[in-house]
C-alpha atoms as one frame of an Amber mdcrd trajectory, in Angstrom:
protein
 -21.631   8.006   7.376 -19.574   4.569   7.718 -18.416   2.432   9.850 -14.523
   2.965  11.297 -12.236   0.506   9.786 -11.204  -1.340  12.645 -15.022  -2.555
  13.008 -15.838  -3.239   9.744 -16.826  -6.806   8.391 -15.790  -7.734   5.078
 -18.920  -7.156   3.466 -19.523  -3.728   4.362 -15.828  -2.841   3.916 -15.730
  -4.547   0.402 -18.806  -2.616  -0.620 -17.015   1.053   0.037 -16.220   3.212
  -2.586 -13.358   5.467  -2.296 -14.585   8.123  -0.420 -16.612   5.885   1.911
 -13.201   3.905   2.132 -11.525   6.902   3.038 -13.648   8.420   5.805 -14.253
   4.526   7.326  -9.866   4.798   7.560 -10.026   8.158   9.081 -12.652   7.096
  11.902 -10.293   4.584  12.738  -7.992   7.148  14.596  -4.420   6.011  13.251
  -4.923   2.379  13.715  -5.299   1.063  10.377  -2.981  -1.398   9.264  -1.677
  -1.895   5.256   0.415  -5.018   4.088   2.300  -4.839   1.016   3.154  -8.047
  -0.572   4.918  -9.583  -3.483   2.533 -11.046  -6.069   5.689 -13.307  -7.467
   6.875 -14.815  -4.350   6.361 -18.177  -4.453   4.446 -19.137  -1.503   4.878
 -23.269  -1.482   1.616 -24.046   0.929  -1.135 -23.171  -1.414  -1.936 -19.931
  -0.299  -1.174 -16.544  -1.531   1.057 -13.936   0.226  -2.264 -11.855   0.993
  -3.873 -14.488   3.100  -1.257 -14.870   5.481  -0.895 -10.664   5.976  -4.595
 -10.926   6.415  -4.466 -13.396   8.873  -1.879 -11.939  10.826  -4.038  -8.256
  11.132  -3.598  -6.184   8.038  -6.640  -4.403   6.730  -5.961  -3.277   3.659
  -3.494  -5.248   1.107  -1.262  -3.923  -1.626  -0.272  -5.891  -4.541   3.494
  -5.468  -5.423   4.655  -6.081  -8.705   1.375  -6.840 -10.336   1.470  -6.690
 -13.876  -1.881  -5.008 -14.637  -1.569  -6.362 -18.219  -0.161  -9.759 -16.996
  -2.444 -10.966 -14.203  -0.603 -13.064 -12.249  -0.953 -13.774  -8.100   1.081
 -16.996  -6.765  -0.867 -19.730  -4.643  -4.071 -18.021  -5.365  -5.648 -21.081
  -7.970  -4.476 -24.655  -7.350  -0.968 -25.953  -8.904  -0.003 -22.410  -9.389
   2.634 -22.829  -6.606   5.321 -20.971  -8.559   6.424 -18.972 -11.552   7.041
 -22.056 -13.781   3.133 -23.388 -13.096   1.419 -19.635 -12.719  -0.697 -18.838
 -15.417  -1.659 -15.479 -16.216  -5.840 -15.291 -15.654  -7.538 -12.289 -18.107
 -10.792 -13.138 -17.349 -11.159 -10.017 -15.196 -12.017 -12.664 -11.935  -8.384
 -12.458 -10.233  -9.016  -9.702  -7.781 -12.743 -10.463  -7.158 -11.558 -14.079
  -6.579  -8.665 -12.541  -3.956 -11.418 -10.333  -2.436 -13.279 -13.347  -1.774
 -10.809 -15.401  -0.092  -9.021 -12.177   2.028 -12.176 -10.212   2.870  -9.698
  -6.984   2.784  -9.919  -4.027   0.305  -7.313  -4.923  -2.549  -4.965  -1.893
  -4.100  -1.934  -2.127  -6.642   1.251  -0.041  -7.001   1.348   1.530 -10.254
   4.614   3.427 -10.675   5.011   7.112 -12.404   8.211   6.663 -14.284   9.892
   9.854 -15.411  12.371   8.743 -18.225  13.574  12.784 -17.893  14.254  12.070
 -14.144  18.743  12.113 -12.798  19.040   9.232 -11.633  21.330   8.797  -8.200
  21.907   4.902  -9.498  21.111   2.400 -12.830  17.307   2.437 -14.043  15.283
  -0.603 -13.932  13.152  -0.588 -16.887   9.220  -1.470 -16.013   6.636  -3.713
 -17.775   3.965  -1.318 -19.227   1.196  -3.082 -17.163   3.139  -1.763 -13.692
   3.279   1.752 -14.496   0.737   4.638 -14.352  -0.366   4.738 -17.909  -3.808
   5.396 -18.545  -4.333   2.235 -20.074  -3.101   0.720 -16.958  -5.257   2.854
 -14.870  -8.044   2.035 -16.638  -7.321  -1.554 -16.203  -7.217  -1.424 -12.529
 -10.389  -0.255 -12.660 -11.987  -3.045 -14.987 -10.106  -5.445 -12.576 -11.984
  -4.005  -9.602  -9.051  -2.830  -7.450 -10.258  -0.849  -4.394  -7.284   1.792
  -4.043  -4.041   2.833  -6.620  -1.043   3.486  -4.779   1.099   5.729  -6.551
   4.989   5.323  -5.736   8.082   3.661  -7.092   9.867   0.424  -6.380  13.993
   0.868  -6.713  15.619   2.018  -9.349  12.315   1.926 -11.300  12.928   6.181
 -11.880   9.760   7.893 -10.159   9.880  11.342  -9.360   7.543  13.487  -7.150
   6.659  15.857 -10.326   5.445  12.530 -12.352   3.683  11.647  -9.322   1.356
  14.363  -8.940   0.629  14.674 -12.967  -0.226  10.917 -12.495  -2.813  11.614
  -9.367  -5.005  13.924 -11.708  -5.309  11.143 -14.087  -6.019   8.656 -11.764
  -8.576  10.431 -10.125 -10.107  10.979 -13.493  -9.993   7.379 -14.460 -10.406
   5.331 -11.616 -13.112   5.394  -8.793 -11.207   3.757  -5.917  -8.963   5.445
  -3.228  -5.670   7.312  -4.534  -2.588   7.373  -2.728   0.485   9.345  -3.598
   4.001   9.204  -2.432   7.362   7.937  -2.292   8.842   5.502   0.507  12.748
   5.725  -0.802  14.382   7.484  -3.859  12.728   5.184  -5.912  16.577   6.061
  -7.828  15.887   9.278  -8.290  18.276  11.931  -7.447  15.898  14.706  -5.708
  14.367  14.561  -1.889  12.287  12.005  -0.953   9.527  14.275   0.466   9.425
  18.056   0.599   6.160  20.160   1.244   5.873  21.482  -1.883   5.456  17.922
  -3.573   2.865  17.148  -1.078   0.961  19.573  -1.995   0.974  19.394  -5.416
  -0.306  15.746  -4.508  -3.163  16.779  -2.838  -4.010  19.846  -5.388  -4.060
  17.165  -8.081  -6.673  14.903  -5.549  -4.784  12.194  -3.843  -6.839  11.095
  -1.128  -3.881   9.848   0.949   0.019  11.190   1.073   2.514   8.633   1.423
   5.988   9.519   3.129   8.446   6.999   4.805   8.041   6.229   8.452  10.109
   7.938  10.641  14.007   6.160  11.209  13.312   4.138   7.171  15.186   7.200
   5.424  18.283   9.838   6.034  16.981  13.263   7.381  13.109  12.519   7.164
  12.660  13.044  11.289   9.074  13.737  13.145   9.331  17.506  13.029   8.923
  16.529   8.882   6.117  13.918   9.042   4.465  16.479  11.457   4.332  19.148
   8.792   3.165  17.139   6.424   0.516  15.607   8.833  -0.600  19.054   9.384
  -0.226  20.131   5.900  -2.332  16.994   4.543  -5.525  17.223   7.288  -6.079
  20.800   6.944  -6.822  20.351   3.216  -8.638  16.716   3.769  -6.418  13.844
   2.769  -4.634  11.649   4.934  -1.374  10.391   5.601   0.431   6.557   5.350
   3.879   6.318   6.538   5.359   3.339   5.172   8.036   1.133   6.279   9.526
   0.107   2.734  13.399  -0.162   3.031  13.521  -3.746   4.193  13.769  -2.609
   7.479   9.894  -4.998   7.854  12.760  -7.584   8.611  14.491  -5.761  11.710
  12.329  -7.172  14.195   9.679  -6.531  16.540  11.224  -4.160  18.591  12.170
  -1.612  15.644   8.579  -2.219  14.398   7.117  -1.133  17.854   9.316   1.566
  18.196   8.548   2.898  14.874   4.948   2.528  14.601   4.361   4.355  18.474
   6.788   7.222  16.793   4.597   7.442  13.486   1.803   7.130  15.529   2.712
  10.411  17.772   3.139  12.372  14.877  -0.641  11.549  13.493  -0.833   9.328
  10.393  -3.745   7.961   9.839  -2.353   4.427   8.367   0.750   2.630   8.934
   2.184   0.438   5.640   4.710  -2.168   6.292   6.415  -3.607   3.264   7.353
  -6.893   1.485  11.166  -7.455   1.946  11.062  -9.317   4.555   8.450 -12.149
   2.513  10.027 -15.441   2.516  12.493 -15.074   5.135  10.611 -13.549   8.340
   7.505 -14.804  10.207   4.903 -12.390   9.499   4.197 -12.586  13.124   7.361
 -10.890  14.043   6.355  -7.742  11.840   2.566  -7.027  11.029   1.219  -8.512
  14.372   3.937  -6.179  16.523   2.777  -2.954  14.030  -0.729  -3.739  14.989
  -0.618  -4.689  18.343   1.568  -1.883  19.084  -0.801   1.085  17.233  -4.392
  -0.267  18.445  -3.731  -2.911  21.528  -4.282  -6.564  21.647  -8.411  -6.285
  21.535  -8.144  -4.701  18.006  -5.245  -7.082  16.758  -7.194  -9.981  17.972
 -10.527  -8.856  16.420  -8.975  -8.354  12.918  -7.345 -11.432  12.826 -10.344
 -13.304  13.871 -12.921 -11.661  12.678 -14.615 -14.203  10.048 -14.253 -13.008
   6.068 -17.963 -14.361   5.764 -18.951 -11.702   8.381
């Protein structure tokens, strides 16, 4: 057995594999914490995006736009402040060297397009390196990523069917934790979440179902995150609800609210998102989500809790 999550040091949670990663999340009881951040954004202290989630609680960190192909991650080597001085590093060190400084379990969205997909508005077209190719999978691998989330920024044209054909492969190519889901439309003209997608999901092996957090999308209320909570645990995977429609930059009290809601309903890790980056304290939306799902004693103890631990 592990150790839950919320107790972990960095070098025992950095030396999980996926399934250990997995059950150490699940003995954490719905208090687990995941920060999404933009790779690009430039930071302008010397530090990376993934630092400051990590020192404001997060557990886990997810790389957005990360160009598997392309390696780039702002503030994260010296003078590389900003796109014009950022380098791209293919030395295969960049995630071990972000794992070193953020003592968290490092994942990467890589994004199921499905060029056959209607669209419900224009389609923006994706480097190869951020979508779930195999020879991007197998590249997160090489680059030592500790979980694949599979989902789709806007407009970028993922479906639900591409996402569970792209689970299978992952699972075949990759050794890390899977998770499957969308947090929007993604542009695609079809529900966000229905059952039957969620299963498919978990038939094809995803070890965690992703669905938007209660109040982020139209007609997605707790009656349909409870079904899917119920739907996901009886056949062994978990569930993420994700705050991803910029709403990370309403404020505390929406944040609270939210997360207690989610919370109720039984999902086993609460993802808040990377629009608000650059123009909202991260204090005023991580360190509300985790104070509000595990209490002060657990906030504190993740943010203090020393990476050399």
């Amino acid at each position: 057995m592990v150790k839950r999550l919320i107790s972990c040091n960095s070098s025992e949670v950095l030396q999980m594999n996926g399934t250990q990663l997995k059950q150490s999340i699940k003995a954490s009881e719905g208090r687990t914490v995941l920060s999404e951040n933009v790779v690009l954004h430039e930071t302008g202290d010397g530090i990376t995006t993934s630092e400051v989630a990590a020192a404001f609680g997060a557990d886990l960190i997810l790389l957005n736009l990360f160009d598997v192909n392309h390696p780039k991650i702002l503030g994260l080597y010296p003078g590389e402040d900003n796109l014009a001085t950022a380098k791209e590093h293919t030395d295969g060190k960049i995630i071990h060297d972000l794992q070193r400084l953020v003592g968290r379990p490092i994942g990467v969205n890589l994004e199921p397009v499905d060029l056959d997909a209607k669209m419900a508005e224009d389609r923006f077209t994706l480097p190869e390196g951020r979508t779930a190719s195999l020879a991007s999978i197998k590249k997160a691998q090489e680059l030592g990523f500790n979980f694949i989330c599979l989902t789709g920024n806007p407009g970028s044209g993922v479906s639900n069917k591409k996402i569970a054909e792209k689970v299978k492969l992952v699972k075949e190519n990759f050794s890390g934790l899977v998770i499957a889901g969308k947090m929007h439309g993604a542009g695609v003209d079809e529900p966000v979440v229905d059952l039957e997608a969620v299963q498919s999901f978990i038939d094809a092996g995803a070890d965690v179902i992703l669905v938007p957090a209660v109040g982020t999308v139209p007609e997605f209320d707790s009656e349909d995150l409870r079904q899917v909570v119920k739907l996901a645990h009886q056949n062994g995977a978990l569930v993420m609800s994700t705050i991803g429609t910029s709403q990370e930059g309403s404020g505390p009290n929406f944040i609270e609210q939210t997360a207690i809601r989610n919370k109720i309903c039984g999902v086993d890790i609460q993802h808040i998102g990377d629009a608000a980056w650059g123009i909202q304290s991260p204090f005023e939306n991580i360190y509300p989500l985790s104070k509000a799902i595990r209490g002060e004693r657990h906030t504190i103890s993740r943010m203090s809790r020393s990476i050399n631990r």
